[in-house]
C-alpha positions as CSV (number, residue, x, y, z in Angstrom):
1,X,33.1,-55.8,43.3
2,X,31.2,-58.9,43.1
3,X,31.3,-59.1,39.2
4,X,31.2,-62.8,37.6
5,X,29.8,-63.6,34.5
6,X,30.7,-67.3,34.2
7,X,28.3,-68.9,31.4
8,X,26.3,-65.4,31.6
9,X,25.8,-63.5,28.4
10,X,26.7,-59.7,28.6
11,X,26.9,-57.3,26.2
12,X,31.0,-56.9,26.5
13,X,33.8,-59.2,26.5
14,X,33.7,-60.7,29.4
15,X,37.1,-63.2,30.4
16,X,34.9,-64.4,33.2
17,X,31.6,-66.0,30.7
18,X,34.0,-69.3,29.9
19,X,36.3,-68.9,33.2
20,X,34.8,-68.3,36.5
21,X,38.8,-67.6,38.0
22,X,38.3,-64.5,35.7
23,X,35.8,-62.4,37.3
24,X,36.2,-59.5,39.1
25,X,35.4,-61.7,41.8
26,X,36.7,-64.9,40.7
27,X,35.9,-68.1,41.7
28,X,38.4,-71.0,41.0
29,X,36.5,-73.3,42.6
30,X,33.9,-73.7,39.7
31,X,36.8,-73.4,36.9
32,X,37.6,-76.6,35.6
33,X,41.2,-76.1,37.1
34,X,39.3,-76.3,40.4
35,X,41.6,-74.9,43.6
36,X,40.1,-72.9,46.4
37,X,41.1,-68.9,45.4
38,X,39.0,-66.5,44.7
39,X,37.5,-63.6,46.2
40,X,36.0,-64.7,49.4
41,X,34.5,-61.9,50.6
42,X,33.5,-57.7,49.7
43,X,33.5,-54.6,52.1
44,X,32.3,-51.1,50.9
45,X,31.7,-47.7,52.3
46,X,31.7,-44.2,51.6
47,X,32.0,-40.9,53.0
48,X,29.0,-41.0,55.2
49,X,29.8,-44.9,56.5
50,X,33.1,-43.4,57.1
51,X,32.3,-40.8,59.5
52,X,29.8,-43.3,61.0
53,X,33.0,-45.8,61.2
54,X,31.5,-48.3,59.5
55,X,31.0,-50.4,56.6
56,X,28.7,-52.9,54.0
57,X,30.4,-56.4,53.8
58,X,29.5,-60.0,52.9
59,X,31.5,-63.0,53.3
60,X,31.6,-66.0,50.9
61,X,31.9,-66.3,47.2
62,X,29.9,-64.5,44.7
63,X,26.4,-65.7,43.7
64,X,25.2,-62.0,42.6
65,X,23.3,-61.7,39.6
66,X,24.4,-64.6,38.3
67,X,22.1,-67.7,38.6
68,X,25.0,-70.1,36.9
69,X,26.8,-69.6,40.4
70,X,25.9,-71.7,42.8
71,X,26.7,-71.3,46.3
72,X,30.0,-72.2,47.8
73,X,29.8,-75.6,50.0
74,X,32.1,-77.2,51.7
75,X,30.6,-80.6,50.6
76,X,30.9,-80.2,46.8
77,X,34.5,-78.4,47.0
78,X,36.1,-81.0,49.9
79,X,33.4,-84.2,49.0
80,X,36.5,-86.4,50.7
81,X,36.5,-83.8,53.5
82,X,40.4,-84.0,53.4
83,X,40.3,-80.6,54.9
84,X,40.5,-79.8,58.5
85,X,37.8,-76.8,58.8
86,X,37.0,-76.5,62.0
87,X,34.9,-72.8,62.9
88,X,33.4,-72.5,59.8
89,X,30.1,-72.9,58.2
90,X,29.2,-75.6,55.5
91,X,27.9,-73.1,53.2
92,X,28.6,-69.7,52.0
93,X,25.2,-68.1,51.8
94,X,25.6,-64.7,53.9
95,X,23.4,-61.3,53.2
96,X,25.6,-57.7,53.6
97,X,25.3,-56.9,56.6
98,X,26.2,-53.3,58.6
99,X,29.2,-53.5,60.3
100,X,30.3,-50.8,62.9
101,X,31.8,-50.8,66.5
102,X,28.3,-51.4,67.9
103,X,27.8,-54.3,65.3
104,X,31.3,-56.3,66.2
105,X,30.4,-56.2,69.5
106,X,27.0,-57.8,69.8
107,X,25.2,-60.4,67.9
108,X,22.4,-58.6,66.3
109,X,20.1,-60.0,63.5
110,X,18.8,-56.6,62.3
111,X,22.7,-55.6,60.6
112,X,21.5,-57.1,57.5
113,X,22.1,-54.8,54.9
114,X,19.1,-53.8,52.1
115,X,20.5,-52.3,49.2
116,X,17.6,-51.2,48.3
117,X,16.6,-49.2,51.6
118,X,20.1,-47.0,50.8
119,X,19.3,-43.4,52.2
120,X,22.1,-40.7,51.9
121,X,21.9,-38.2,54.8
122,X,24.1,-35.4,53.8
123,X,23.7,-34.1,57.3
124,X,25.8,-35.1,59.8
């Protein structure tokens, strides 16, 4: 879901290696037709987040396994700050992070999400 190969070899044809707008999560605002579209953000879940009402999401741009992305900022895509954003961060650097009933209602630093921690428990 957070697919962009823009300047990124890969071993298929990839629309997204000469136009970032192409990716499966395109970002417009590196193509050289710069305007701010794109996808902005990813949630995932599956049948055992599901019956736990929850979800994995991430807001912000893709930078995922792609080192040619750079993070989205507010000061390279509006450097005139023409604008209004008011409520929002400067940059787009977020982790996935847990999100749940108990999650929306409480600011809790431990929801960050590690992909690599994933546990299935068939059990419920």
């Amino acid at each position: 879901m957070r697919w962009n190969g823009f300047r990124k070899a890969s071993g298929f044809k990839d629309p997204s290696t000469k136009d970032p707008s192409k990716g499966i999560s395109s970002r417009s605002d590196l193509s050289t037709l710069f305007n701010l579209s794109g996808g902005v953000d990813t949630k995932v879940t599956n049948e055992d987040l599901v019956f736990k009402m929850s979800a994995i999401a991430i807001s912000g741009p893709t930078t995922d396994n792609n080192d040619k992305l750079r993070v989205f900022d507010w000061k390279v895509a509006d450097p005139n700050n023409l604008i209004q954003k008011t409520g929002v961060p400067e940059k787009f650097n977020f982790p996935f992070i847990l999100v749940s009933p108990k999650t929306l209602c409480c600011d809790n630093k431990n929801d960050i999400y590690d992909f690599n921690d994933l546990k299935v428990n068939k059990k419920r």
